[in-house]
N, C-alpha and C positions, 0 to 999 in steps of 0.2 A: 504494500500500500504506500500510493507517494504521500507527502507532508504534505498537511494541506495551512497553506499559509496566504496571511493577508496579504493583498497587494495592494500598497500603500499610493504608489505613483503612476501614473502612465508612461509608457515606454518612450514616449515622444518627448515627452521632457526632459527623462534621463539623458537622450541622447543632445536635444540642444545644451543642457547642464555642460556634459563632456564636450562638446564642440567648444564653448567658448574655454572652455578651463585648458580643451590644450592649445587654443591660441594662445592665449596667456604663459603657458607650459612651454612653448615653440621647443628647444630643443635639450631640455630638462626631463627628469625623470621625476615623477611623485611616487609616493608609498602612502596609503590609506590601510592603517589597521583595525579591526573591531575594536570595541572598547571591553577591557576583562572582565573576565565575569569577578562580581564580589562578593566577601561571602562574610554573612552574620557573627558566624562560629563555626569551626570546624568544616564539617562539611553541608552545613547547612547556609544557601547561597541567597543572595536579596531578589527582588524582580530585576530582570535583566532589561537595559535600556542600550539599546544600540546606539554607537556612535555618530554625531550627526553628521559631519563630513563625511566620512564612507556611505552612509545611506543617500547624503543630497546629491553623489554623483553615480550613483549603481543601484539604488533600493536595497541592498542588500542590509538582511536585520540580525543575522547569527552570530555568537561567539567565532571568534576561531577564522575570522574573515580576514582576506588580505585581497585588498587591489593597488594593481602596478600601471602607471600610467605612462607609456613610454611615447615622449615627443619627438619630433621630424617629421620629413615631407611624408611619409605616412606613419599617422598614430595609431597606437594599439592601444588597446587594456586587456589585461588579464588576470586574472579573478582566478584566488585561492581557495578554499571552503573544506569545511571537515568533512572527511570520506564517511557513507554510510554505516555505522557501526551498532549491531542487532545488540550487543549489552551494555551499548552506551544510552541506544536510545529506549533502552527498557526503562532508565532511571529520569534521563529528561527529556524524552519522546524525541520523531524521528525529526531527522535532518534531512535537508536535499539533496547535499554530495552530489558530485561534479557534475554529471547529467542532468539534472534539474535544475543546475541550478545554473547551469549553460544553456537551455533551453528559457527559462525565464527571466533573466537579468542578462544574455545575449551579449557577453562580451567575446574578446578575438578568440582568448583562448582561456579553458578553464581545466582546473588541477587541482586534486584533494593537496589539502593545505601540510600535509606529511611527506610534498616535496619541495617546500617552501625551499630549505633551504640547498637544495641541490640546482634551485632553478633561477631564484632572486640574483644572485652575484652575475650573471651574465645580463639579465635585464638592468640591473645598476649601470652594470659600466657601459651602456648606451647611451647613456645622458651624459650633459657637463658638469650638471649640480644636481644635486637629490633634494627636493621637498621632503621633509619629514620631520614629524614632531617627537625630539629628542627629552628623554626622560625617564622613558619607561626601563630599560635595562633589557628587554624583551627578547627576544630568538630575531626580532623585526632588526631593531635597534641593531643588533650585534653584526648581521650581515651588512646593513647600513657605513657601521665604523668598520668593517674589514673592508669593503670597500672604496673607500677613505682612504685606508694604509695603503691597499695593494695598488693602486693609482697614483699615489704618492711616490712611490716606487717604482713605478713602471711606466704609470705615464708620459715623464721627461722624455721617455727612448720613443716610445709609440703613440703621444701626440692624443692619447685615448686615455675614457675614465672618468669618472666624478672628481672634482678639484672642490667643491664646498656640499655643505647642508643650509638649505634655507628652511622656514617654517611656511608650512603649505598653507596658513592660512593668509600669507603674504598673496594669495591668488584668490582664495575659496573668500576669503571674510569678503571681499570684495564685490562677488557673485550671488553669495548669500543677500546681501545686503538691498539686493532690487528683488522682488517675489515674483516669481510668474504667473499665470492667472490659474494654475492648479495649486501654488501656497497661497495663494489668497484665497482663495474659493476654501481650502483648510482652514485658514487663520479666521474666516468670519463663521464656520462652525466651531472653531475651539470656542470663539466667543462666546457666541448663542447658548452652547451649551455651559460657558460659566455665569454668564448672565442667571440660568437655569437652577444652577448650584444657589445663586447669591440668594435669587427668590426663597430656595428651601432655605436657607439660612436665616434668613429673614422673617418667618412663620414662625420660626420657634422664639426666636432672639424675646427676653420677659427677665426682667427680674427675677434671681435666685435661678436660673436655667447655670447648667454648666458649661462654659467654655467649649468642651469637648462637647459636648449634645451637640451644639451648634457645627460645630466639626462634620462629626457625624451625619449629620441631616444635608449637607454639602458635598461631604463625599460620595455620599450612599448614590446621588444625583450623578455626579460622574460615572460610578461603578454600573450602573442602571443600562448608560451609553455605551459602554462599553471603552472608556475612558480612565486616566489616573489623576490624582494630583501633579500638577504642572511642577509643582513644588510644597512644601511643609507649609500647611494653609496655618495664616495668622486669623485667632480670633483673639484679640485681644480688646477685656471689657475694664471699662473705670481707667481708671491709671496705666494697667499693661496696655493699654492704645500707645502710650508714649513710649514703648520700646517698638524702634523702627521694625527688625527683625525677631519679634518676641513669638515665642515655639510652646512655649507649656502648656497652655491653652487647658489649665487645670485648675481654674477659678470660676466660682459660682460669681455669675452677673450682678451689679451690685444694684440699689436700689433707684437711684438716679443716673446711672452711669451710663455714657454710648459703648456702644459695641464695635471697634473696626474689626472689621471683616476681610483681607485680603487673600486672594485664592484665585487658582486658574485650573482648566481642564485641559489636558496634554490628550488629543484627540486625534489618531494618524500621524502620531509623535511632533505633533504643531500643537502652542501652548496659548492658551488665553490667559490674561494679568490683569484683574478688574478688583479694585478699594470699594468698598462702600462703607459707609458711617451712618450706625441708627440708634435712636434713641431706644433705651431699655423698657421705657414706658409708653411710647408711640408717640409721644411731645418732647422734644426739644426745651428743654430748659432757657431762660432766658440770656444766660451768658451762653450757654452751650451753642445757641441758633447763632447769637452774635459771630463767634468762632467759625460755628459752620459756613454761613453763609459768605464770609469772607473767603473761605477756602473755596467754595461752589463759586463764586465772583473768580477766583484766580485759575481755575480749572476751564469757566468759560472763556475766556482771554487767552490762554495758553492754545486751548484747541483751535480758536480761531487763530493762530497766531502760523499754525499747522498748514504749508504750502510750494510749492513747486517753485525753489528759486529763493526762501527763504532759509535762515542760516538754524538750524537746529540749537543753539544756543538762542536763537529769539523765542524758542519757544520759553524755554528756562527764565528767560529776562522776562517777559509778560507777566509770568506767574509772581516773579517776584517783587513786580513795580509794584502789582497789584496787592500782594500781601505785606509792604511794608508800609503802601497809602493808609492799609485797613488796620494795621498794628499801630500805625502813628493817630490817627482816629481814637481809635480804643483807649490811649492814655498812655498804652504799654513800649512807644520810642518817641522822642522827642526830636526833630528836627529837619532840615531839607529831605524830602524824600530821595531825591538824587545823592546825596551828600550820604543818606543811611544805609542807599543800595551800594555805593560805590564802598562803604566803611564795613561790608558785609553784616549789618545790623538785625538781620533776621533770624542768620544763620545757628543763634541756642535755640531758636523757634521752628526754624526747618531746614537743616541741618545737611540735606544729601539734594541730587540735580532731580526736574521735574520729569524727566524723559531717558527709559531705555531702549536699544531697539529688541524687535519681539520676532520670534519665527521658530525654528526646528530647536532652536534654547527660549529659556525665557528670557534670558539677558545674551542676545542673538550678537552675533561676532560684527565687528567695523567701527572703524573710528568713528570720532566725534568730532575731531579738529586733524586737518593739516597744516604743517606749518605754522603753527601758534593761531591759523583763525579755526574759527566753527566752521564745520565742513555745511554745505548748501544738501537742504533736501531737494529729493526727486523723486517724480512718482513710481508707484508699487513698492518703496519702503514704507515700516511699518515700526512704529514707535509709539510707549505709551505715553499719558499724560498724565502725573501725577503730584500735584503740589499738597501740601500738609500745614497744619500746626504744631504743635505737640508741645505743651507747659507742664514738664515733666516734673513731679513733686522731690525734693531735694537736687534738683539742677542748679547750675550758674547761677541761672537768673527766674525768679517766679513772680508771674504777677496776677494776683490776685483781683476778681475772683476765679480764676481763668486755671490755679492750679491741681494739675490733675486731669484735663481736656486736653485729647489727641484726636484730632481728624483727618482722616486723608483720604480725597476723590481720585479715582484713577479711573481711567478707560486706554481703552486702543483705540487707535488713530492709522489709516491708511492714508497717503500721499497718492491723491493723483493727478492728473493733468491740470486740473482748472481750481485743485483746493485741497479739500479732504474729504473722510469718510470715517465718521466714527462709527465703528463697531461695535460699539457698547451702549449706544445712545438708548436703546429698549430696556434698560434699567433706570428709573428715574434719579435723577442730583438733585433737584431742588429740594431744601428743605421742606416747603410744604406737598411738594410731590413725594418724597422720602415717606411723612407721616399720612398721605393717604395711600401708600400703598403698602404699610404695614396695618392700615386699619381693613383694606380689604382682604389681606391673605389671613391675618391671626384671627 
């Protein structure tokens, strides 16, 4: 019986993916390995996530995976994979091995991965430089650096051979970094369905509910889809809001306290990153709404800020004019608004940039700046939008009555031709949108 496995990508893709990657490649060699498998204890291993570079240019999702991507005027790939093994796969079920797996990811040439090393040194020394991400110590790695030496050495006479190692994401970040319209067509279901998640989280969210409940009721929502946590969902209620990246999530909701909510669904291994902030009793506290709706003011300016031609650092700069007008307002900074962006004056307040880019990671690979400026967006990338408060009780600086209030709105944001395309918009932000749609779900 063959393995019956998801197919994640269409084949057309893969193949534009690899065409541009070995223009880029011209007469270079890359090496893509699976990502290892991890393990708990012993021999008891975690869920296994495959590597996202090897899969954005092969689909390929198995342990044990090597692709060799060899440039010049004709380029090849060939694609290693674990050979069929009957007591291997009694324990973690079957594999493809070479014929299948040569028939459905279609590269030049395919080889159980148990002749990697008889076969890689000769595909090395076809290129001038080796892409590869050095680190691991791996059976990859070590043909890599023999490589290295015996081109070192033999090269000078034979004018042949790898002379460097670059990091392949010097090519792939690059690629990744514009979606085509099969990861975007992913990225606005991973949304939808964390949108999906936030709604069940939001049913439950009540004074005296556990952190974890809420959890729970959000994940359950993914698992349903057939979906994982993008990443370790934050619910953090009262106070734990004001830890940026807070994981416990093992405190009962307090009696006036908000709830953040941050959480994504990794859906076709594309990840959705969506914040909401809701009150524990369905109203907004009087300072709490102050707070919020400052932050919802700096969430709607940053998204609009979101555009073909503008500099991804404007995004960050919108959020922040706007959150230091609305702090100097409040009582809580005193002085030119200019003068308190410029003197970083918000930053005990919010602390980290408004915007990451989103795709087969959550925190998706490519700069943010060349050359000391902010690099320009373009359409089909895809970045969130997330400005915050957080008056973290025993910090710097506390100002009352405000301490102990964290909020933070995020959405995803798609760049395209003529502007943007929030992906998240079918969750409501406004404060009074926020409390009537916790009075229609609870």
């Amino acid at each position: 019986m063959q393995p019956q496995q998801r197919e994640y990508t269409p084949a057309a893709h893969l193949r534009a993916r690899r065409a541009a990657a070995f223009r880029a490649l011209a007469a270079d060699v890359m090496v893509l390995a699976a990502a290892p498998v991890q393990y708990a204890s012993r021999d008891t291993d975690r869920p296994y996530r495959p590597d996202s570079e090897l899969f954005y240019l092969t689909g390929a999702t198995e342990p044990d995976t090597v692709a060799v991507f060899v440039g010049g005027d004709v380029p090849e790939w060939i694609l290693f994979v674990p050979p069929r093994d009957p007591d291997a796969e009694l324990w973690a079920g079957p594999r493809l091995g070479p014929e299948e797996a040569a028939e459905r990811l279609q590269p030049d040439a395919c080889y159980p991965s148990t002749e990697l090393e008889e076969r890689l040194p000769d595909l090395l020394a076809r290129g001038r430089r080796i892409h590869y991400r050095l680190g691991t110590g791996d059976r990859v790695e070590r043909c890599v650096l023999s490589a290295l030496t015996r081109a070192r050495t033999r090269g000078p006479r034979t004018g042949t051979g790898p002379r460097g190692v670059l990091d392949p994401g010097g090519i792939l970040d690059e690629l990744r970094l514009r979606k085509d319209s099969h990861e975007i067509d992913r990225l606005r279901a991973a949304a939808e369905l964390t949108l999906d998640g936030q709604r069940e989280a939001a049913r439950v969210v009540r004074p005296g509910v556990g952190e974890w409940e809420v959890q729970a009721e959000l994940e359950a929502t993914f698992a349903r889809a057939k979906a994982a946590p993008a990443f370790g969902t934050i619910v953090g209620a009262g106070r734990n809001a004001c830890v940026l990246h807070y994981r416990a999530n093992d405190a009962p909701i307090p009696e006036d306290g908000l709830v953040l909510v941050d959480a994504g669904a990794e859906l076709d291994l594309y990840n959705g990153d969506v914040t909401r902030t809701y009150p524990a009793k369905g109203r907004f506290s009087d300072a709490q709404r102050r707070i919020y709706d400052l932050v919802e003011a700096a969430r709607r300016t940053a998204v609009d800020a979101v555009a073909p031609g503008r500099a991804v650092g404007e995004v960050h700069d919108a959020a922040v004019h706007v959150l230091v007008a609305g702090l100097r307002d409040l009582g809580i900074l005193d002085g030119d608004v200019g003068a308190l962006v410029e003197a970083g004056a918000h930053k005990p307040y919010f602390p980290h940039q408004t915007s990451h880019w989103l795709g087969l990671d959550v925190h998706d690979p490519g700069d943010y700046a060349w050359n000391g400026a902010s690099r320009t967006l373009e359409a089909d990338m895809v970045l969130t939008v997330e400005p915050a408060l957080y008056f973290r009780p025993g910090g710097a600086v506390e100002a009352e009555p405000y301490t102990g209030i964290g909020v933070r709105i995020e959405d995803d944001v798609l760049v395209t031709e003529t502007g943007h395309e929030n992906l998240t918009a079918n969750l409501p932000t406004a404060s009074h949108d926020v409390e009537a749609l916790l009075d229609e779900i609870r």
